[in-house]
N, C-alpha and C positions, 0 to 999 in steps of 0.2 A: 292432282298435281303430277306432271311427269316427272321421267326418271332423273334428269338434269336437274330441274327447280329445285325436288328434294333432296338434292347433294348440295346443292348451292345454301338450302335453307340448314342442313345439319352444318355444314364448315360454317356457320356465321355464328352456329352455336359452339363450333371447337375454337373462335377466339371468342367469344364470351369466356367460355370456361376458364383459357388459358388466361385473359386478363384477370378473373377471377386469382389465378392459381399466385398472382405475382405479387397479389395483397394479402397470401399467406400468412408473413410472418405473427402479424399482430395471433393467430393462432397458435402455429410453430413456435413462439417466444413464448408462450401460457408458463408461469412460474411451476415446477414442479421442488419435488422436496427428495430428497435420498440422497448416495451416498458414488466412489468413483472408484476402478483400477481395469483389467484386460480382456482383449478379445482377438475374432481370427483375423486374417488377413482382409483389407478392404477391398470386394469385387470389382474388377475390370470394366472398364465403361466402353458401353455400345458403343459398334463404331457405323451402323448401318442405321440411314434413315426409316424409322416404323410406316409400315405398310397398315393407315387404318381405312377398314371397311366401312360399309351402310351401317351396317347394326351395332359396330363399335361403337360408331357416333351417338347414336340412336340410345347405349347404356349410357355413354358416358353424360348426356345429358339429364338422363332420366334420374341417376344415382346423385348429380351434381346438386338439380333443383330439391328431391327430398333433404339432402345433407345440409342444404343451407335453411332448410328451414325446420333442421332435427328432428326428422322423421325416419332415424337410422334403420329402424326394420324396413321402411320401404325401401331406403337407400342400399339395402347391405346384397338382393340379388342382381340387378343391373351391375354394381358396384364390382362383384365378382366375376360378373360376364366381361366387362371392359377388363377387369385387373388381366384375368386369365387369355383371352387374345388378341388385347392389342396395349401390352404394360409399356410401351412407349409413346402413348400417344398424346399426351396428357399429365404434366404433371397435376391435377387433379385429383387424378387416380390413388396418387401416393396422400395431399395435403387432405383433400378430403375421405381418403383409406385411413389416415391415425384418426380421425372421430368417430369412424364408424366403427374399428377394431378397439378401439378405446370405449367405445361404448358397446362392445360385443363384448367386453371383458368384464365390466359391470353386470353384464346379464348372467356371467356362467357361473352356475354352482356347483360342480364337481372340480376337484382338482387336475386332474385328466386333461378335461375337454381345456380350463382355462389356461394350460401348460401349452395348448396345441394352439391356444389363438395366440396366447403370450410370444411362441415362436412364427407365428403367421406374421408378427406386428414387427418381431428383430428382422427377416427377412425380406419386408417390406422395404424399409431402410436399403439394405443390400443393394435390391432392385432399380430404388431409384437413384441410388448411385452408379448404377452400370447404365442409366435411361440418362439421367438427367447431372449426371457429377460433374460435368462441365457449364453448368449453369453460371453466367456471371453472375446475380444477386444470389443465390443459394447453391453453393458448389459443395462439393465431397466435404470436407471441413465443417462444414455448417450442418450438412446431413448427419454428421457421427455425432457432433453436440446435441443434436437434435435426438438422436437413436440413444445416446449412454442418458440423457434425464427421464426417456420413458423406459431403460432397464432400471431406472434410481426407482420408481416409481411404480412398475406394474409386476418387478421379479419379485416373488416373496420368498423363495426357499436360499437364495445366497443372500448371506449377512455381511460381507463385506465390499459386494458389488465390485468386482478387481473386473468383468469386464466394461463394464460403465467407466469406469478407471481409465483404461489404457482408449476407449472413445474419446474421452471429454479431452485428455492431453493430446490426444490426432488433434481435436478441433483447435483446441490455443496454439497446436504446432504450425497450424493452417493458419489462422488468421490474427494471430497477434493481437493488436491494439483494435482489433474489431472482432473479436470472441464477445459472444451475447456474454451478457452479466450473471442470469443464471449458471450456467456454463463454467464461470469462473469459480463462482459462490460452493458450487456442487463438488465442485473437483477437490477444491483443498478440502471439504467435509468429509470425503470417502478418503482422501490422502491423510488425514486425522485417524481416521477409522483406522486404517491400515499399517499407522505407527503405532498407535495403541496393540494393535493385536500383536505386533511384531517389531522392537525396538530395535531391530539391527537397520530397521528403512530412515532413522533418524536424519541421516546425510540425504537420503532423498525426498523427507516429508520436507525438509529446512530449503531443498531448491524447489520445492513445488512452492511454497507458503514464498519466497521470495522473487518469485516469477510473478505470480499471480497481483501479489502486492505490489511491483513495479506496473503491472497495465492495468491495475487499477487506479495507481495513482495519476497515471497518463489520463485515462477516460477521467478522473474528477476534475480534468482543468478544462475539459469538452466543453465546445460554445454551447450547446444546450445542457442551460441548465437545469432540467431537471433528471437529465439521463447524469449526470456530474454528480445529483446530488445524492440516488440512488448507489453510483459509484464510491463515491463517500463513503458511505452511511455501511454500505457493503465492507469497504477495508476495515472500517476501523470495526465492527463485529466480527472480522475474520482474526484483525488482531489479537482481540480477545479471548478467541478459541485458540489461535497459537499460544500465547501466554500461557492457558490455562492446559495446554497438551503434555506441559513440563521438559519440554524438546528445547524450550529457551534458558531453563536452568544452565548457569554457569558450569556446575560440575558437569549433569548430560553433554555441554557442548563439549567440554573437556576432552570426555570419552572417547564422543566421534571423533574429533581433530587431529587429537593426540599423537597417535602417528603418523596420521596423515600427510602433517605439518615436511616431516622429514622426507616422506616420501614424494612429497612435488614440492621441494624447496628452490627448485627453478622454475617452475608454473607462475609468473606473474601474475596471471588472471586467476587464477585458483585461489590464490593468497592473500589477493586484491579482496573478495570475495566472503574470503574466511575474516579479514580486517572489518570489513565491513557490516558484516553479520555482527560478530562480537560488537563491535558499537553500539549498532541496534538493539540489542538486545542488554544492553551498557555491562557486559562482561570485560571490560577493559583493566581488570586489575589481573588475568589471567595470567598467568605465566605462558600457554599455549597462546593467547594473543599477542603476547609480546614476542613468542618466536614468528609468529607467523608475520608481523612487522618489520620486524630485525630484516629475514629471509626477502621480505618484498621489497625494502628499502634497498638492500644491496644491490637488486638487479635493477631497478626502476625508485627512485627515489620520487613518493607521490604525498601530497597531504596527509592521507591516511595511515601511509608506513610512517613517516615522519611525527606524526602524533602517536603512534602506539611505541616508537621506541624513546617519545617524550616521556612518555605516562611512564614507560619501565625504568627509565633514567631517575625520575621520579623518585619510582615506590622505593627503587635501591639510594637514594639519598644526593642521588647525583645531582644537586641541584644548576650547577653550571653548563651540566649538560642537555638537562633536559630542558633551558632556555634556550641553548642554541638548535635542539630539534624543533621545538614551539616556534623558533623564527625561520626554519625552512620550511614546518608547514605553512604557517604564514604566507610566505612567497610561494610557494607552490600553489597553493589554493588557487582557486578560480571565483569561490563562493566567498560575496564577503560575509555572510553570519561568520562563517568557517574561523575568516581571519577577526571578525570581532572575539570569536571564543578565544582562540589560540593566544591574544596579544592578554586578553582578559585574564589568563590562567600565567603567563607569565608575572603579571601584576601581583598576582596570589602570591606567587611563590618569592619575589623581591619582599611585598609584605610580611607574611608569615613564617618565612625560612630564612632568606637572610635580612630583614629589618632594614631596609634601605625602601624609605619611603618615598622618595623624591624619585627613584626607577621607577617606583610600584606606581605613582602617579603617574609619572611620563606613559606606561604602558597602556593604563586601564584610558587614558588620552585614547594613546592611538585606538585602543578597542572601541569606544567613542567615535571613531572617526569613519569606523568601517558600521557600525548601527551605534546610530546616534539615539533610540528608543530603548536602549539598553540601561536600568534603573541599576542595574548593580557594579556600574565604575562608580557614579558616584557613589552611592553607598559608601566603597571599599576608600572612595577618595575622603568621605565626611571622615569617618571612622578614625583613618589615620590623622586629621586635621583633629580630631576631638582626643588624640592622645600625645599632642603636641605642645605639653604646656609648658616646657621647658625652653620654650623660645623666648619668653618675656623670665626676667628676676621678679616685678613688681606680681605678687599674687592676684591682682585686680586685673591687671593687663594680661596674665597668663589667663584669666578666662575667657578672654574674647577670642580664645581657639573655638567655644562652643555656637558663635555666630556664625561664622565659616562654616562650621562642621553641620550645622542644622542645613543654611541654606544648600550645600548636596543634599540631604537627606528631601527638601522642600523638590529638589531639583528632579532628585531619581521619581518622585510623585508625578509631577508635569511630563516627564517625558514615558514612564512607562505604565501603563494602569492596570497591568496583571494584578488578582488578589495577591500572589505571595510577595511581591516587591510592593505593593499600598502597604499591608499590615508589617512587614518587616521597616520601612521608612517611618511610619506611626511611631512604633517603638522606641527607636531610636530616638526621634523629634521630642518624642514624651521625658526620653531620660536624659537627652542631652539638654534639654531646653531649662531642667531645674537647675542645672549650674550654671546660668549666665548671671551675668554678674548683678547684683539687688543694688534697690537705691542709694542703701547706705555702702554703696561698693563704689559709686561713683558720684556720690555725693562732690567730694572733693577730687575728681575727674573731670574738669569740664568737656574738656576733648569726647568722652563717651557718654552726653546727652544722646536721649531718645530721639531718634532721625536721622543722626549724624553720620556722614559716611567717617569708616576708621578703615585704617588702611593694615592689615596685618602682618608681618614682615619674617624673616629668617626664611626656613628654607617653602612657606605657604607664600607669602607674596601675593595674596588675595585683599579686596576692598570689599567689605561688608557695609551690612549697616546697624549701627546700635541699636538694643533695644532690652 
């Protein structure tokens, strides 16, 4: 074969390889496990097209075909002859360089030797981010996610992995709502790691755990669903290591806040942010959340300040006022749950603080009206229907409050079928239902035969039926 053929025949194997290199990720994504925080500066990306030779080609084919068929000792000299002079020629070099340096790490048994491949394999990284970090499918961002899970992974002497740390945040800074899943998963577990070791990072473990937790929620509504369901399945486990990190404790948030509060009391977003958190976390009886409401309300009057300086209105006794914040969140809202709560919780409060049942109904109405699957208006509507026997004089006629009262309770059933509003309606059904009125109650009632509509009147104004 002449000289020509045999270059023609090596470049047909540099786009094999390179088509190879582009089917990477299913490798490059391999779930690993560890922990996240800091490293040096990210290397400068070539600006000059790589000059490869005969023999360049020549490795990078030879190291390619062992690798793909796991025969890393054959693969790991070629491999090195290509890395060493021509590392831009190929990203191959680098995707199938992490298996074979990955599997050079498994062979080595001094600690020494496995320190110098372990650093062979961070540098590698480096590399093909000065080679290839302008890659559209795998750019710099995806290379560092990719570099900080095999520091989570192959470093053994750092126990808190700070530079994996400050990797895996380059990559979510880079790619947002397309940050691999591992990536995200890893980063709050070393962000975990590093509150633990050090409680003054508390303000920054709470914006990493709510960073991460907003694109993840994003990716669970992903048309593929099984990358959705993985996303899922991820948040709500990472919830559970926040919870249990003790960073979501009311007092801890306290701590942080505390001054905070005063010191960016014109920071809309800041405050926005701090409202929001305590929510999540349902810290809302705080006295710190209530300033941090107050403060956000003044400059930007939004749902969330308007419900937190409800809630304070509230707890101080102010119940006239904390309707009328309940009905700016209301209107402010965007979200109707939002305004099913807010209309719901005024309803409460006409019922159980000032006893005006006929508001408390009209309310938990409108709450109704904004989610109609919502079992607990009626609930709160039976209830007070079932303590209304003061409407009739005749004792017999005062119990046909408990028809009325069941049928919400029969209602909140139908429309919402969560366990705690089934067994809470149950209940009720069971105890209001033994005081309807017995045969010898309506013996001499003809009007309240069994089937008969009866119409209930005062301030209920409802049509039941006997029974």
């Amino acid at each position: 074969m002449n000289t020509k053929n045999l270059m023609i025949f090596f470049m047909s194997l540099v786009l094999t390889t390179t088509s190879y290199a582009q089917k990477e990720n299913k490798k490059d994504k391999k779930s690993t496990s560890g922990e996240t925080v800091a490293p040096p500066a990210t290397p400068a990306i070539a600006d000059e097209a790589p000059v490869i030779s005969e023999n360049c080609l020549i490795n990078i084919s030879l190291f390619n075909e062992s690798a793909k068929n796991k025969q890393y000792a054959d693969a790991l000299k070629p491999w090195q002859l290509a890395y060493a002079e021509c590392p831009g020629a190929n990203k191959a070099i680098y995707s199938r360089g992490r298996e074979i340096l990955q599997w050079k790490l498994g062979q080595t048994k001094d600690e020494a030797t496995y320190q110098t491949v372990f650093n062979e394999l961070m540098k590698m990284y480096d590399d093909r981010i000065k080679y290839f970090g302008n890659d559209d499918r795998y750019p710099t961002p995806w290379i560092l996610g990719l570099k900080g899970l095999d520091y989570l992974t192959f470093s053994k002497s750092d126990l808190l992995k700070k530079p994996a740390y400050t990797w895996l945040e380059q990559s979510i800074d880079g790619l947002g709502v397309n940050t691999e899943l591992e990536v995200l998963r890893q980063f709050i577990a070393v962000s975990t790691n590093i509150y633990k070791a050090d409680k003054t990072q508390g303000e920054k473990y709470i914006s990493d755990y709510l960073r991460v937790n907003d694109i993840l929620e994003q990716k669970s509504k992903d048309q593929d669903t099984v990358k959705a369901k993985i996303a899922l399945q991820i948040k709500q486990n990472l919830e559970y290591v926040f919870a249990q990190s003790g960073a979501a404790d009311c007092k801890t948030l306290d701590g942080i806040y505390q001054t905070k509060i005063a010191e960016n009391n014109k920071n809309l977003e800041y405050l926005n942010k701090v409202t929001d958190f305590y929510k999540l976390v349902q810290c809302t009886e705080s006295e710190v959340y209530f300033a941090a409401a107050v403060a956000a309300y003044k400059l930007q009057p939004t749902s969330g300040s308007a419900n937190g300086c409800a809630e304070m209105s509230y707890k101080k006794g102010d119940f006239v006022k904390a309707i009328a914040f309940y009905e700016d969140a209301t209107k402010l809202s965007s979200d109707k749950m939002e305004k099913a709560d807010f209309q719901y919780k005024i309803a409460q409060i006409y019922y159980s603080e000032l006893n005006n049942f006929s508001k408390s109904r009209e309310y938990a109405r409108n709450s109704l009206e904004y989610d109609p699957n919502n079992g607990s208006p009626y609930l709160l509507i039976g209830i007070m229907y079932a303590k209304s026997k003061g409407i009739f004089d005749d004792p017999v006629l005062a119990k046909t409050v408990y028809w009325v009262a069941v049928d919400k309770f029969v209602k909140a059933k139908q429309v919402d079928s969560s366990a705690k509003n089934i067994e809470d309606a149950d209940k009720l059904i069971r105890t209001y239902s033994s005081y309807f009125p017995s045969k010898d109650d309506i013996f001499f009632q003809p009007n309240l035969q069994t089937g008969k509509s009866f119409f209930v009147g005062g301030w209920i104004g409802e049509n039941t039926i006997c029974r």
